[in-house]
N, C-alpha and C positions, 0 to 999 in steps of 0.2 A: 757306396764304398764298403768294400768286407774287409771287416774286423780280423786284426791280426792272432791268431792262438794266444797268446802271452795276454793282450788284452782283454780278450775273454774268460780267460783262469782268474786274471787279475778282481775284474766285475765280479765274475761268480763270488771268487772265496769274502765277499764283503758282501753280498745278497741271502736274501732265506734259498734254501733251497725248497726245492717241489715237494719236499714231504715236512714242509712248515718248521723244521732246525736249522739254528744257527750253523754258520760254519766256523770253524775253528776258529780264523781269523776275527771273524765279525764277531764273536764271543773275548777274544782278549781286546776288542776295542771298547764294547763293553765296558767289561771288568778294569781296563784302562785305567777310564773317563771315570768310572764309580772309585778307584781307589787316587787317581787327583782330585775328584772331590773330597773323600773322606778325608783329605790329607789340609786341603783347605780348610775346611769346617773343622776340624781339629783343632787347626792355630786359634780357631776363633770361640772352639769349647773350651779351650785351655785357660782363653782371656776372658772370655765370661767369667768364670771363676771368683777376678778379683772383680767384686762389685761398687759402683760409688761411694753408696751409705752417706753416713752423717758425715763425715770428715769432707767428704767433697762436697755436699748441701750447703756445708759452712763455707765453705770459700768464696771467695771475692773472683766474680767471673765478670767479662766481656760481654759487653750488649749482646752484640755479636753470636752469643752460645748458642749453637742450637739446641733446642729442648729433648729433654732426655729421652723422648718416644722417636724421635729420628733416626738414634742410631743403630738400633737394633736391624731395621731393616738395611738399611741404608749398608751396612758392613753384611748384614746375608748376602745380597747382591752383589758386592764387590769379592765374597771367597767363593759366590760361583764362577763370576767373572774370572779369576784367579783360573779358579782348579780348570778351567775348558783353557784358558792361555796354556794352563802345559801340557795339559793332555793335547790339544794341536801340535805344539811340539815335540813331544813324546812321539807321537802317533807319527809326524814327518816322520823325524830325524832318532827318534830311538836314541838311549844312552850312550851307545859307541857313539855320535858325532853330535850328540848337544847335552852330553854328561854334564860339562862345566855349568850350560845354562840352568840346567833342571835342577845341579846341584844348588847353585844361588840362590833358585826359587825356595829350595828347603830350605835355605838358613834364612832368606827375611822370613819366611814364616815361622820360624823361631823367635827370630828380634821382634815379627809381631807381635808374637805371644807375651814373649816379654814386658814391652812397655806397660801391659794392662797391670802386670804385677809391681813394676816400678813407679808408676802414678797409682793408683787406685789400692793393692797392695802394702806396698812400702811406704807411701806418701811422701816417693823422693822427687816431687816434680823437676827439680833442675837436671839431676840423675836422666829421669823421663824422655828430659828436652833434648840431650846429648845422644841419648840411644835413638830417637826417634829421628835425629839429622843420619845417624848410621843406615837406618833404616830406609831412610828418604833416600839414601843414596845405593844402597842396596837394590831397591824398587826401581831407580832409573835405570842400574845394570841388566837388570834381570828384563826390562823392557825391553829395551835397545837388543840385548840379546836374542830375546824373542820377537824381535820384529825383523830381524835378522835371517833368523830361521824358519819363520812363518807370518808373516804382515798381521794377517786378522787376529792372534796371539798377541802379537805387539798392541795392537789396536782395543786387545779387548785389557791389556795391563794400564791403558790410557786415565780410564777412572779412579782405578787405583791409585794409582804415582798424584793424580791431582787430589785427591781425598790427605795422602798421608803430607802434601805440600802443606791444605789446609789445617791440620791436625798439630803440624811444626809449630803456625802462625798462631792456632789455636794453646795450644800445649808453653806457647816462648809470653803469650799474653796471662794465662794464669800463672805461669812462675812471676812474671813483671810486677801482676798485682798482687801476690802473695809473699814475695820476697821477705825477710824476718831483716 
């Protein structure tokens, strides 16, 4: 079967060419994927920020907790997972026809950021539990959206959406035992 012209332009501008350079295209998919990541890893530099310390050492936790060496990776994983979910999308559907979606994507990773300053920051765990249900719902939009748009996008917000489920359960159980 011979390849149509269009299919071949197409192949090419996403291939190195012969003299070992990106081509234009294959360079902003690149740059892309690298500023959906940095945009992920962000939300998630911004929440580092507010750290546990003593005020949450003191607290009355859940068997259940997982240990504090879990989560570091555990949320690396989920902002790469993140940042490849839009850049998939991105890379489809481009801003002109999945603006809405991508835009979502940046406000839960705002309201992510958030919560780390509202629990661990502020020490308003109830506050916390309320943004973090916004959040939970935020994350099923921005799935749904993206699986819409692109399945394995949808697929890869999967972990996510059950991480910040568990975090609600986790997050509704130390406000319970904390309550003043």
């Amino acid at each position: 079967m011979i390849a149509h012209r269009a299919d071949i332009k197409k192949l090419w501008s996403f291939t190195v060419r012969k003299s070992g350079r990106y081509s234009l295209k294959a360079a902003r998919q690149i740059i892309g994927l690298a500023g959906w990541l940095a945009m992920s890893f962000a939300a998630g530099w911004i929440g580092s920020r507010y750290i546990p310390g003593q005020w949450y050492a003191a607290l009355a936790k859940p068997a259940w907790t997982p240990p504090d060496a879990v989560f570091g990776p555990v949320w690396s994983l989920l902002y790469l997972l993140m940042g490849i979910a839009a850049w998939l999308v991105w890379r489809r559907a481009g801003f002109k026809r999945a603006g809405g979606a991508l835009a979502l994507f940046i406000g839960q990773l705002g309201l992510n950021a958030l919560w780390s300053y509202l629990f661990f920051g502020a020490h308003l765990i109830g506050v916390a539990l309320l943004e973090l249900a916004v959040l939970g719902g935020a994350v099923l939009l921005v799935t749904i959206r993206f699986w819409r748009r692109e399945r394995p996008a949808g697929l890869l917000m999967l972990p996510y959406l059950l991480w910040v489920g568990f975090a609600f359960y986790l997050n509704f159980a130390f406000w319970w035992l904390n309550r003043v």
